[in-house]
PDB file with one MODEL, atoms N, CA, C and O in Angstrom:
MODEL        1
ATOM      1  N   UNK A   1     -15.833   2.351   0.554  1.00  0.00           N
ATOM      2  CA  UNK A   1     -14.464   2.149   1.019  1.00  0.00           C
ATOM      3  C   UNK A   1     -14.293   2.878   2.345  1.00  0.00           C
ATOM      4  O   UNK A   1     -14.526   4.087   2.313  1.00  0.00           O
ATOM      5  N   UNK A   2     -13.895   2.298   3.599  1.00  0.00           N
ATOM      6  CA  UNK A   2     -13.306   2.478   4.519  1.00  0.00           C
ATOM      7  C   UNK A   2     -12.037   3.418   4.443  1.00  0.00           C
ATOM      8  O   UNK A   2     -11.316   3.243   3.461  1.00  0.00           O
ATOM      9  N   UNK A   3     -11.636   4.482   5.434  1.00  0.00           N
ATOM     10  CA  UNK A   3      -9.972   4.343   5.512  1.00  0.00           C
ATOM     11  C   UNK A   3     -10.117   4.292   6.842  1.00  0.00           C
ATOM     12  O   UNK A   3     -11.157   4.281   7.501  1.00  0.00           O
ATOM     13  N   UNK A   4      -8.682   4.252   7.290  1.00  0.00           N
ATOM     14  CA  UNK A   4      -8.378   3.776   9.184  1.00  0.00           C
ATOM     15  C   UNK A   4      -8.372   5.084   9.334  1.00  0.00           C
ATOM     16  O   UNK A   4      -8.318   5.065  10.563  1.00  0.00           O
ATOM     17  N   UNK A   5      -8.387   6.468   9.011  1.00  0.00           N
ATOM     18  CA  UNK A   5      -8.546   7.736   9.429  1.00  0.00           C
ATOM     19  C   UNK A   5      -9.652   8.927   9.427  1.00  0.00           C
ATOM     20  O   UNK A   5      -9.369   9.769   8.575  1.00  0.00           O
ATOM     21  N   UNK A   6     -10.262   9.078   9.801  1.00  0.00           N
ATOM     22  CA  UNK A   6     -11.457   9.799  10.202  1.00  0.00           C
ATOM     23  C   UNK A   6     -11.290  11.265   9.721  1.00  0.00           C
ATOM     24  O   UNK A   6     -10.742  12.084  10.459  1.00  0.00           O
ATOM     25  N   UNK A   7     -11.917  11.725   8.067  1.00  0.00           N
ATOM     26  CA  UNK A   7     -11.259  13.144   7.448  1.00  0.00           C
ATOM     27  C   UNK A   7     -11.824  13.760   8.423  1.00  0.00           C
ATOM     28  O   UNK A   7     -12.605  13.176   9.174  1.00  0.00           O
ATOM     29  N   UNK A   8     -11.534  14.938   8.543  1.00  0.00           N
ATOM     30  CA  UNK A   8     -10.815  16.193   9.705  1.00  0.00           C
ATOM     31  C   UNK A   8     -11.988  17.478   8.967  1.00  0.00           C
ATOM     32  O   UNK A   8     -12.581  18.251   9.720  1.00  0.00           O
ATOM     33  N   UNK A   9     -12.160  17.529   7.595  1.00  0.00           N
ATOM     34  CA  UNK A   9     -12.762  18.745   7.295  1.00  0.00           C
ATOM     35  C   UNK A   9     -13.978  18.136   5.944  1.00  0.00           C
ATOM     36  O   UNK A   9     -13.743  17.708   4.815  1.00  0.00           O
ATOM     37  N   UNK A  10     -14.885  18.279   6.457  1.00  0.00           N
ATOM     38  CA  UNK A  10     -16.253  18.667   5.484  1.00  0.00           C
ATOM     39  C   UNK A  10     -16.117  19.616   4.883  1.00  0.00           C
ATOM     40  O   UNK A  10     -15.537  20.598   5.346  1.00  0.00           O
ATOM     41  N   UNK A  11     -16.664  19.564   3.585  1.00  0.00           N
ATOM     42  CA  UNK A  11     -17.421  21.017   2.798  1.00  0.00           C
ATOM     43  C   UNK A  11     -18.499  21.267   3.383  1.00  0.00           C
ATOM     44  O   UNK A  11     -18.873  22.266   3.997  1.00  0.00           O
ATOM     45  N   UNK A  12     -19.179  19.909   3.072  1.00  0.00           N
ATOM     46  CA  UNK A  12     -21.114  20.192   3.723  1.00  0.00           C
ATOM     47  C   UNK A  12     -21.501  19.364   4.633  1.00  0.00           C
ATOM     48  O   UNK A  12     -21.258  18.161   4.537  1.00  0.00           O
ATOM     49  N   UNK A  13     -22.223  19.940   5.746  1.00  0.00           N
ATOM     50  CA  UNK A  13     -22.624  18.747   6.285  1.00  0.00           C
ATOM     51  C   UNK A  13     -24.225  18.379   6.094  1.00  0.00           C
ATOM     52  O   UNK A  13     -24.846  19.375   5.723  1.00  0.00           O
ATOM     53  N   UNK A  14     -25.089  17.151   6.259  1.00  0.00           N
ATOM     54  CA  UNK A  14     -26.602  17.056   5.994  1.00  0.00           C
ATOM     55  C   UNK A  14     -26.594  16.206   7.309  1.00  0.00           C
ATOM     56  O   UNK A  14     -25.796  15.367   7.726  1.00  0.00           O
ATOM     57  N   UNK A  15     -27.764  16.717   7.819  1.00  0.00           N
ATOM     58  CA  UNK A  15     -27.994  16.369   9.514  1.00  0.00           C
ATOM     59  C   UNK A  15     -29.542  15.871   9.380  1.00  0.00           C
ATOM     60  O   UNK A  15     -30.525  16.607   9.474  1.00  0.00           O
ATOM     61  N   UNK A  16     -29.554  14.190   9.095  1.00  0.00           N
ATOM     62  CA  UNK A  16     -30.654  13.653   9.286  1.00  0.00           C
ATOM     63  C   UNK A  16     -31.101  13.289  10.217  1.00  0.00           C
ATOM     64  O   UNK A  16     -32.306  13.064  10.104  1.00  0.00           O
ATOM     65  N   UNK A  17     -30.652  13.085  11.257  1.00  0.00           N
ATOM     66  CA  UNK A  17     -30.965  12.771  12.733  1.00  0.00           C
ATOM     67  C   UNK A  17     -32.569  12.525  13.092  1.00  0.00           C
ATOM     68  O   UNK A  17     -33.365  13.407  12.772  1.00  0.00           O
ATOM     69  N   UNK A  18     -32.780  11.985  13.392  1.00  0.00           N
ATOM     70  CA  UNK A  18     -34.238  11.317  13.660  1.00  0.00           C
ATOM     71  C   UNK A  18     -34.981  11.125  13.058  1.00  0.00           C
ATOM     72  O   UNK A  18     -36.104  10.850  13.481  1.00  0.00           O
ATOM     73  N   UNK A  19     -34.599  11.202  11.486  1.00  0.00           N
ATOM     74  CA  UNK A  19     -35.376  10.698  10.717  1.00  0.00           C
ATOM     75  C   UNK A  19     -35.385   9.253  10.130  1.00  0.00           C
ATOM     76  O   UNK A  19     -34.371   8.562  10.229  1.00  0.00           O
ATOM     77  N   UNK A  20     -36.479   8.795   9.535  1.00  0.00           N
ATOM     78  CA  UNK A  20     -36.412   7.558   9.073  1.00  0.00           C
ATOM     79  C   UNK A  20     -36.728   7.161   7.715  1.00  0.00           C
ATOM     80  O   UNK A  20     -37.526   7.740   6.979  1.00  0.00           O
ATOM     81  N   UNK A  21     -36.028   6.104   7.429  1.00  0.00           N
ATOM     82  CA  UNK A  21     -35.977   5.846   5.873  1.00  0.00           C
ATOM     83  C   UNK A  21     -37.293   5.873   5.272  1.00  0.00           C
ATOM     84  O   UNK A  21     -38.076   5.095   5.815  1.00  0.00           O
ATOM     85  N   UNK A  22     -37.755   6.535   4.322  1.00  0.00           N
ATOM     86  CA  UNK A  22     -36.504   6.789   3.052  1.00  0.00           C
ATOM     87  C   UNK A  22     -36.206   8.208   3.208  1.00  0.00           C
ATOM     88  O   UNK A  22     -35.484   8.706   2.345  1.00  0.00           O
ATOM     89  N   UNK A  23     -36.630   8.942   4.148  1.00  0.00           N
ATOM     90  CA  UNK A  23     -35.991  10.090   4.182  1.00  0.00           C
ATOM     91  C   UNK A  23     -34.299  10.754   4.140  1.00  0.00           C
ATOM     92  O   UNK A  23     -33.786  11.535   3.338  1.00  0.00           O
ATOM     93  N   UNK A  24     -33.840  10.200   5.127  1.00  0.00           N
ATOM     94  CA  UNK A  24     -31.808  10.236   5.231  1.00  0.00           C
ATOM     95  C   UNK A  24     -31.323   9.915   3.247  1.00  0.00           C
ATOM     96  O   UNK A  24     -30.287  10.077   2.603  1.00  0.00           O
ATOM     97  N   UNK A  25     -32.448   9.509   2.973  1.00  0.00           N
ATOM     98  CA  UNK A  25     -31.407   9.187   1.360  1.00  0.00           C
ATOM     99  C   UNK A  25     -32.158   9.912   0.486  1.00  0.00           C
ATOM    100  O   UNK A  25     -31.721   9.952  -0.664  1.00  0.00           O
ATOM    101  N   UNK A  26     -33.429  10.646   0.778  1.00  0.00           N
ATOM    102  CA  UNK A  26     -34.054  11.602  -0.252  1.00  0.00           C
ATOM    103  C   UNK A  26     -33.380  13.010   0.512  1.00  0.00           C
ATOM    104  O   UNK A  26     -33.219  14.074  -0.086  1.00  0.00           O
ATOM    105  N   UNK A  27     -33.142  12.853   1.485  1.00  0.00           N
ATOM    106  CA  UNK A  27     -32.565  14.078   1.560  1.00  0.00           C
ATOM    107  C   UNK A  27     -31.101  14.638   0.976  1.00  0.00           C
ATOM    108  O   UNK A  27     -30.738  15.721   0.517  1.00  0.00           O
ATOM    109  N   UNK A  28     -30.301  13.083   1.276  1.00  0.00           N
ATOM    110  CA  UNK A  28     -28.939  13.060   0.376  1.00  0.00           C
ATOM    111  C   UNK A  28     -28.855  12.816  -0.741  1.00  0.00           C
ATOM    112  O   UNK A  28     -27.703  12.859  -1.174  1.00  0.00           O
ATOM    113  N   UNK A  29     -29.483  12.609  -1.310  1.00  0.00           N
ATOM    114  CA  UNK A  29     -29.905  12.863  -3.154  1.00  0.00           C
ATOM    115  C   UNK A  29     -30.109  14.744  -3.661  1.00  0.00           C
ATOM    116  O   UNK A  29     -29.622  15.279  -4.656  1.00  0.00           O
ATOM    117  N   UNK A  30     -30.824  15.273  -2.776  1.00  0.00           N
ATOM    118  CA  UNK A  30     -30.885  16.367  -2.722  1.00  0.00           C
ATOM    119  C   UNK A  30     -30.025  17.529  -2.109  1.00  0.00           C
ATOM    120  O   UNK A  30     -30.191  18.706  -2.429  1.00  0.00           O
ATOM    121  N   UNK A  31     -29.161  17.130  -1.269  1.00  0.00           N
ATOM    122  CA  UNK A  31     -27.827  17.611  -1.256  1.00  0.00           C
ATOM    123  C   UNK A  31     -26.141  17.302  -2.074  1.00  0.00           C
ATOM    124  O   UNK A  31     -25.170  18.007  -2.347  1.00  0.00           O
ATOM    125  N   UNK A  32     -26.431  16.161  -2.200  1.00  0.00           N
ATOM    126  CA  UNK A  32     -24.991  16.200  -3.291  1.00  0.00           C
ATOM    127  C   UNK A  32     -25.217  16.740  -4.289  1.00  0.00           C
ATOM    128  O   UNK A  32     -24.212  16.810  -4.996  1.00  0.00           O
ATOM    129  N   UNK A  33     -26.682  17.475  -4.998  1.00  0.00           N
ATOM    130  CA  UNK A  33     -26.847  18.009  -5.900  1.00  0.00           C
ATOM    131  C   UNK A  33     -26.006  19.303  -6.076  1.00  0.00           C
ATOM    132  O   UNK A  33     -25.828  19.757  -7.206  1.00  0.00           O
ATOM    133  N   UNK A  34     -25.380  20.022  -4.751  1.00  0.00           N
ATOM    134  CA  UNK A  34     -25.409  21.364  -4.071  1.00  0.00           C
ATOM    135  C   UNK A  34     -23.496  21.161  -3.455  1.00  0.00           C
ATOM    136  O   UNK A  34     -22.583  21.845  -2.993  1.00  0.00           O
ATOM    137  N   UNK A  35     -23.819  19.657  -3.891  1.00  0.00           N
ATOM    138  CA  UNK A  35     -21.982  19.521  -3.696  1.00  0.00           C
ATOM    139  C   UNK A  35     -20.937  19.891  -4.911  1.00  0.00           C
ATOM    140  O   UNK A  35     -21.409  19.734  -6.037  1.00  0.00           O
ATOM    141  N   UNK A  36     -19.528  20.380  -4.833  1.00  0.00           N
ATOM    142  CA  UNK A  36     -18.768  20.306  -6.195  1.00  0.00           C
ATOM    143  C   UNK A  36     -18.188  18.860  -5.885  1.00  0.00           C
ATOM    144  O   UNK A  36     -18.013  18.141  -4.901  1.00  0.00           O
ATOM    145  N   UNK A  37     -17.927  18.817  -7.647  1.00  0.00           N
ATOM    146  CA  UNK A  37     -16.911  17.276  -7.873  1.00  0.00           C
ATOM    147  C   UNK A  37     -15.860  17.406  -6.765  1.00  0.00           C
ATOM    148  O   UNK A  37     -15.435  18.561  -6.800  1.00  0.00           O
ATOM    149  N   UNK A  38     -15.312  16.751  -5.868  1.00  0.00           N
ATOM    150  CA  UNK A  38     -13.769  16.528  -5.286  1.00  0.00           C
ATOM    151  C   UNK A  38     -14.340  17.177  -3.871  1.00  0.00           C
ATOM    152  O   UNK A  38     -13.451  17.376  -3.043  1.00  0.00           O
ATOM    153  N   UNK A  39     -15.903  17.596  -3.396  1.00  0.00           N
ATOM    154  CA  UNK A  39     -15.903  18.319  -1.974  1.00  0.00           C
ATOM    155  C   UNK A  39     -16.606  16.934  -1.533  1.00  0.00           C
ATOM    156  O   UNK A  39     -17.057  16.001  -2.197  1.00  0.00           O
ATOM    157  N   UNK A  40     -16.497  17.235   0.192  1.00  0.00           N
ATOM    158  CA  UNK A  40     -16.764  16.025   0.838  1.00  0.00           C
ATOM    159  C   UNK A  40     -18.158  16.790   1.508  1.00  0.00           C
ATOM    160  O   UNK A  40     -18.162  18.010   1.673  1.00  0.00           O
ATOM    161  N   UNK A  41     -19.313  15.951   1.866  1.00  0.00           N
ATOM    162  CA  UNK A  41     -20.159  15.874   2.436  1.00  0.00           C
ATOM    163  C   UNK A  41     -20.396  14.871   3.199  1.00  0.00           C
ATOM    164  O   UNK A  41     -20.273  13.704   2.829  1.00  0.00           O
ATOM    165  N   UNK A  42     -20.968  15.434   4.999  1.00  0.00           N
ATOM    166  CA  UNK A  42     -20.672  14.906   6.229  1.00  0.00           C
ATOM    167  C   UNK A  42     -22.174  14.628   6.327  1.00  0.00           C
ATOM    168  O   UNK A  42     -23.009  15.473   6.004  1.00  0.00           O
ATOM    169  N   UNK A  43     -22.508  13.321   6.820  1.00  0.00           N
ATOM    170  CA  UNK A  43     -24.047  13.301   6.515  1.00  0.00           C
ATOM    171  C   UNK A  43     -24.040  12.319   8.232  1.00  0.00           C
ATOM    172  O   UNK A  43     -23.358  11.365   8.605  1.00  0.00           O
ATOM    173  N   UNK A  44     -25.156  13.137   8.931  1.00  0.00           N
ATOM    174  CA  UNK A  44     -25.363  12.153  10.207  1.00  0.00           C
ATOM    175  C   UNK A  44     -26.805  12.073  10.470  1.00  0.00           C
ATOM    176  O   UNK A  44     -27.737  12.873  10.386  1.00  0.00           O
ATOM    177  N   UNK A  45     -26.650  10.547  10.899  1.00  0.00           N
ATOM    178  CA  UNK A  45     -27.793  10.070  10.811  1.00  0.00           C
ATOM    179  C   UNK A  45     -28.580   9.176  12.226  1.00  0.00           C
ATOM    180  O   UNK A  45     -27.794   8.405  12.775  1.00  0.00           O
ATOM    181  N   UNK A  46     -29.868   9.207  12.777  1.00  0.00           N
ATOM    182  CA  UNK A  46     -29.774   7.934  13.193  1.00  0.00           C
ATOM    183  C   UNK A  46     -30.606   6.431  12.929  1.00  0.00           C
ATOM    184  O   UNK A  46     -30.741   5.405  13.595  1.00  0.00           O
ATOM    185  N   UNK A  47     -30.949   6.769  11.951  1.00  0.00           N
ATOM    186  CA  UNK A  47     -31.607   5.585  11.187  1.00  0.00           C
ATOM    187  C   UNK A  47     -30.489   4.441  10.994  1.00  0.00           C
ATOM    188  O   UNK A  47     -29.594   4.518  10.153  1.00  0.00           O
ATOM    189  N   UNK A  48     -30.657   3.409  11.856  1.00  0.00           N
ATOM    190  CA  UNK A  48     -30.195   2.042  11.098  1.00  0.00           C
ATOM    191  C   UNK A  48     -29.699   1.686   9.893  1.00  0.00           C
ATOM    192  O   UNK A  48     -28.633   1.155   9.581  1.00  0.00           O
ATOM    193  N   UNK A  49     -30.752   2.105   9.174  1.00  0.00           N
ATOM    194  CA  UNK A  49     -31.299   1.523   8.126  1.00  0.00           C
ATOM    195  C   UNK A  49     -30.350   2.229   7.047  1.00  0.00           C
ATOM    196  O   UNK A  49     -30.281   1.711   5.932  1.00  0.00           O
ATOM    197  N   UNK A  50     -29.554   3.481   7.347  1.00  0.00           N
ATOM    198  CA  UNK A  50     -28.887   4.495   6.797  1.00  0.00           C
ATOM    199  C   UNK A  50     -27.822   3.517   6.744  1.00  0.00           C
ATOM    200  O   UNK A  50     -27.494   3.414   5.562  1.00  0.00           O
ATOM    201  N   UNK A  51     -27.008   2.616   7.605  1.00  0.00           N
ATOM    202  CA  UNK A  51     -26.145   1.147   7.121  1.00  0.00           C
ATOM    203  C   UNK A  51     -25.981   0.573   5.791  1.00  0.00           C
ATOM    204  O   UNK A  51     -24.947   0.349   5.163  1.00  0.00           O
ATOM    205  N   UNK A  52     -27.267   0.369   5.468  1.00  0.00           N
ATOM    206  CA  UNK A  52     -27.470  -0.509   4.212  1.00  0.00           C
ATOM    207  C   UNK A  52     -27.825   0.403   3.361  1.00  0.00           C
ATOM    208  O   UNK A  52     -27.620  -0.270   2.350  1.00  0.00           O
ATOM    209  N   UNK A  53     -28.241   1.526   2.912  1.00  0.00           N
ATOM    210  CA  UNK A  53     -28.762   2.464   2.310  1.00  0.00           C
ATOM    211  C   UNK A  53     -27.584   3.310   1.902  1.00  0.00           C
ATOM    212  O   UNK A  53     -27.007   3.153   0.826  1.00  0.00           O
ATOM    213  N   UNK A  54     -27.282   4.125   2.712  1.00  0.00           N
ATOM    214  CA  UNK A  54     -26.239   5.222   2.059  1.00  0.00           C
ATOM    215  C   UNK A  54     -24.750   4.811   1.369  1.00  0.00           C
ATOM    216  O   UNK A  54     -24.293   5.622   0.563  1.00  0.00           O
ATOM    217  N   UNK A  55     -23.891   3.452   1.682  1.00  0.00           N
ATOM    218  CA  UNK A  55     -23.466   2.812   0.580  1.00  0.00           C
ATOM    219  C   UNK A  55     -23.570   2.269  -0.809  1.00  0.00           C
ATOM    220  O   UNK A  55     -22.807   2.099  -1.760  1.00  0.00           O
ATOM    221  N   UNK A  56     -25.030   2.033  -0.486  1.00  0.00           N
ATOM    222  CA  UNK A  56     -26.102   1.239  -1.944  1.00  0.00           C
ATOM    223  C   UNK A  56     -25.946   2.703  -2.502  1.00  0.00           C
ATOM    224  O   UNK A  56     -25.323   2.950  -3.535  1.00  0.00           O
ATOM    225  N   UNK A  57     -26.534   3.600  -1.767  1.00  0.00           N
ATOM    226  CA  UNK A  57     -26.924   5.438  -3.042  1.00  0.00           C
ATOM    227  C   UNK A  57     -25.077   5.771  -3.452  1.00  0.00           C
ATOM    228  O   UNK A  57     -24.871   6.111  -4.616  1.00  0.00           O
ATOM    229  N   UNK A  58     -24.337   5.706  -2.887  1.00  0.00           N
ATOM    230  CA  UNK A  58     -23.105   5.903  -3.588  1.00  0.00           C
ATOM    231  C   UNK A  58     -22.287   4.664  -4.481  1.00  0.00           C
ATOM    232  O   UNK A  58     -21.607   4.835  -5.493  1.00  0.00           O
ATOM    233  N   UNK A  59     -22.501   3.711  -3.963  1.00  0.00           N
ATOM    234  CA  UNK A  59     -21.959   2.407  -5.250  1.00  0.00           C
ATOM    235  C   UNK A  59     -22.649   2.983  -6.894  1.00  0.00           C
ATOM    236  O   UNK A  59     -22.235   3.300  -8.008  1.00  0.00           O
ATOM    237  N   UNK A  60     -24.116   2.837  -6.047  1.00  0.00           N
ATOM    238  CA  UNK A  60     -24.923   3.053  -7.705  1.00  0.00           C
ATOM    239  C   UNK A  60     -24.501   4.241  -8.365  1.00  0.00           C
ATOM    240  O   UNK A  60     -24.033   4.280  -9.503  1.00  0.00           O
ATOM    241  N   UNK A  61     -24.689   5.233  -7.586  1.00  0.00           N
ATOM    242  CA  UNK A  61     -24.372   7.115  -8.096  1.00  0.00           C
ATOM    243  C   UNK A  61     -23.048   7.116  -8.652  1.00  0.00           C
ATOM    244  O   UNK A  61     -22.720   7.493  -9.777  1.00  0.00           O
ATOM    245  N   UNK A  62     -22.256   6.608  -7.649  1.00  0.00           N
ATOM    246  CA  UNK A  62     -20.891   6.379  -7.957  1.00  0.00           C
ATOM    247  C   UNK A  62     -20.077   7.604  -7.424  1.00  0.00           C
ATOM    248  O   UNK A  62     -19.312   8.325  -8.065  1.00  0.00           O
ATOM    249  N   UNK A  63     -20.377   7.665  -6.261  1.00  0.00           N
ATOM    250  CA  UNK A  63     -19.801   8.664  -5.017  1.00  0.00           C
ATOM    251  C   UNK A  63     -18.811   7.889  -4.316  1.00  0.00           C
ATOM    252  O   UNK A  63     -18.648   6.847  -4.950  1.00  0.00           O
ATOM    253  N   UNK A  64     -18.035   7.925  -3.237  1.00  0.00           N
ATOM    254  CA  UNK A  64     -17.162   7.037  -2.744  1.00  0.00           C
ATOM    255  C   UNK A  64     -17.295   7.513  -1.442  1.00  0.00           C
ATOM    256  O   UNK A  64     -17.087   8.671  -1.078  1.00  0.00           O
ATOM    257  N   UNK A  65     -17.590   6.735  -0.875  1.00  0.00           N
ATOM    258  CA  UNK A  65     -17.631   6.332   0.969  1.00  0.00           C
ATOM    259  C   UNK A  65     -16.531   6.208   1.709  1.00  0.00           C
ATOM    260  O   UNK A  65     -16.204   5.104   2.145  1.00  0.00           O
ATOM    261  N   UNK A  66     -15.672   7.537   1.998  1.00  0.00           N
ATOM    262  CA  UNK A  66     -14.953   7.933   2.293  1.00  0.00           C
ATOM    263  C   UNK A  66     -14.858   7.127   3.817  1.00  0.00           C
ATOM    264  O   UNK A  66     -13.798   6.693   4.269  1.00  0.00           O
ATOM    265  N   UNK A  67     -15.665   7.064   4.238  1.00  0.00           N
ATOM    266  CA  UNK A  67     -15.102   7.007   6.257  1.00  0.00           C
ATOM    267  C   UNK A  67     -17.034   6.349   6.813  1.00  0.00           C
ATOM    268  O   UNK A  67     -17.889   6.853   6.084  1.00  0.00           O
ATOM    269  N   UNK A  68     -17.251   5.990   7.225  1.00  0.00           N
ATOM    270  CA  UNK A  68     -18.368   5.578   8.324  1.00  0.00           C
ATOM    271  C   UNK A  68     -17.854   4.966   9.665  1.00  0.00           C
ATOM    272  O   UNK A  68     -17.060   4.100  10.032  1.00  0.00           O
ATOM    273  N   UNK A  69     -18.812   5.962  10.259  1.00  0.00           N
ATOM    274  CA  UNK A  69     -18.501   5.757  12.064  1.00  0.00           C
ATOM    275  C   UNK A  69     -19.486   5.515  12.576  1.00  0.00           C
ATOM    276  O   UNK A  69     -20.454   5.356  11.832  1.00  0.00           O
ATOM    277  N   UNK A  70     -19.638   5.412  13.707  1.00  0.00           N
ATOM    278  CA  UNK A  70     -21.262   5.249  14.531  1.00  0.00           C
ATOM    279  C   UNK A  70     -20.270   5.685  15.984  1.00  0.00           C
ATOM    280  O   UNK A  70     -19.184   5.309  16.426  1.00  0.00           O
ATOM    281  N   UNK A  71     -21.320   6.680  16.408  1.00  0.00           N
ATOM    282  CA  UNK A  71     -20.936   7.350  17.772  1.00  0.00           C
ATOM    283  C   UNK A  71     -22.259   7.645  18.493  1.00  0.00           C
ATOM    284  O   UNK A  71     -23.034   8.459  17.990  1.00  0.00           O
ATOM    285  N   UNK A  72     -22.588   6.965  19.756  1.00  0.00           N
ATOM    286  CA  UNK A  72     -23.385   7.043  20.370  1.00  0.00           C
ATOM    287  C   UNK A  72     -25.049   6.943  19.799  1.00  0.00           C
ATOM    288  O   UNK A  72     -26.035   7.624  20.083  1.00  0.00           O
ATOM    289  N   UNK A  73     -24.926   6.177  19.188  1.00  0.00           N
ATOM    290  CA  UNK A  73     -26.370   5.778  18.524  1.00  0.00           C
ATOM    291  C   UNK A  73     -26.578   6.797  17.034  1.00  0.00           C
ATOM    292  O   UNK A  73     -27.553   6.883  16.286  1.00  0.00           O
ATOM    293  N   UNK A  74     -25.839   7.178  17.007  1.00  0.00           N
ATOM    294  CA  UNK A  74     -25.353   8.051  15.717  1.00  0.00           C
ATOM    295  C   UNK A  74     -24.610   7.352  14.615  1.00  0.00           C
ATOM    296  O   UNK A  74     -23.727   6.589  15.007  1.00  0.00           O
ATOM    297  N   UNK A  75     -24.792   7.456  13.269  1.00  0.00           N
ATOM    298  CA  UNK A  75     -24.334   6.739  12.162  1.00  0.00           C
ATOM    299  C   UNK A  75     -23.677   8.398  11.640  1.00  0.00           C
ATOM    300  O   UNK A  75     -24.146   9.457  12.056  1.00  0.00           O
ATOM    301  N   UNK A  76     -22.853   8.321  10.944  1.00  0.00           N
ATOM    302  CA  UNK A  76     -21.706   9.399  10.311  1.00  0.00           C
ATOM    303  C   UNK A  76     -21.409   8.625   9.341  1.00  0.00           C
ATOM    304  O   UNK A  76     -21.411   7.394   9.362  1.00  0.00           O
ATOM    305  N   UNK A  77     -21.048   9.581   8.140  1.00  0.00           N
ATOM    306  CA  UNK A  77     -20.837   9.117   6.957  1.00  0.00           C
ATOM    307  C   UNK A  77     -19.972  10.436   6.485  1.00  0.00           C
ATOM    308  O   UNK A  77     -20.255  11.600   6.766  1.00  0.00           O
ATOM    309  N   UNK A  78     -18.928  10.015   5.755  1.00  0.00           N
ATOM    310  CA  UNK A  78     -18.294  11.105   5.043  1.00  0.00           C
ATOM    311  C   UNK A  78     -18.135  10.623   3.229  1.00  0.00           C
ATOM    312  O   UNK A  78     -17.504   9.653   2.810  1.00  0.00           O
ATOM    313  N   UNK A  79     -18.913  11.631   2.405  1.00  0.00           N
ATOM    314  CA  UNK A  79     -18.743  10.786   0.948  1.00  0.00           C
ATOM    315  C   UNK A  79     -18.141  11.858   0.334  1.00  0.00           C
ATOM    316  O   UNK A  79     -18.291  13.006   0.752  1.00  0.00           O
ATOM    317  N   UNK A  80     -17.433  11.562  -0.682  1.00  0.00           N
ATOM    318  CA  UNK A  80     -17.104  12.499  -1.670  1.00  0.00           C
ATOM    319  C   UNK A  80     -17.678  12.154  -3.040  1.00  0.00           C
ATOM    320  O   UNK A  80     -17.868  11.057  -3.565  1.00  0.00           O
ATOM    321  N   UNK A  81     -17.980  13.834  -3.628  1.00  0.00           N
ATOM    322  CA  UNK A  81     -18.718  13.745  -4.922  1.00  0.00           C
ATOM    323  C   UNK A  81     -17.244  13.263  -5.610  1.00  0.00           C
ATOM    324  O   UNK A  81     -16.081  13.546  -5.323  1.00  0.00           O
ATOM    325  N   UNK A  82     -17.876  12.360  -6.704  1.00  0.00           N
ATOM    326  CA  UNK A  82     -16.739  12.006  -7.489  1.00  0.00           C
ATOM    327  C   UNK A  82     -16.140  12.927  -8.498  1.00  0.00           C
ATOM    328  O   UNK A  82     -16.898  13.793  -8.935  1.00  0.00           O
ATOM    329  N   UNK A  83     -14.807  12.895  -8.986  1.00  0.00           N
ATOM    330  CA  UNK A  83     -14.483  14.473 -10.071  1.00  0.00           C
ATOM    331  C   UNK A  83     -14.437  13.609 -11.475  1.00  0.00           C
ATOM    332  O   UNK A  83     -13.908  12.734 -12.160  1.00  0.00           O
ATOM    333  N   UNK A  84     -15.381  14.546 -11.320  1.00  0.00           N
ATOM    334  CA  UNK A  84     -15.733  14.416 -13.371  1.00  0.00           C
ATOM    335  C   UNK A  84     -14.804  14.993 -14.490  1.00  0.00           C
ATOM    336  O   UNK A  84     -15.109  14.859 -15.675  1.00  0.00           O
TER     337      UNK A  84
ENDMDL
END
């Protein structure tokens, strides 16, 4: 899920930047571990491929895809762990 507003404050951020798949999503498997239910984690990336990928790992997980941007060849993602 989209919103038209761009959240303002992270808990965590995970900085994949030049890496390439499947890395950006083994690494974010291994950080929301380290997230609480209801905190947001800021994940930037520049893999493409992080497009089709880091929506698929939160539909399935069942995280929610707070915001995605792309800024200067940069992919941004803001997800929140879901509250249990």
């Amino acid at each position: 899920m989209k919103s038209d507003q761009t959240p303002s404050v992270s808990d965590h951020i995970l900085d994949a930047r030049g890496l390439l798949c499947p890395e950006p999503v083994m690494m974010l498997h291994a950080a929301v571990r380290k997230v609480a239910d209801g905190e947001v984690l800021q994940v930037f990336a520049t893999d493409p491929s992080t497009q089709r990928d880091i929506p698929k790992f939160c539909q399935f997980l069942g995280y929610e895809l707070i915001q995605h941007a792309e800024e200067n060849d940069e992919f941004i993602y803001w997800i929140k762990k879901a509250d249990v």
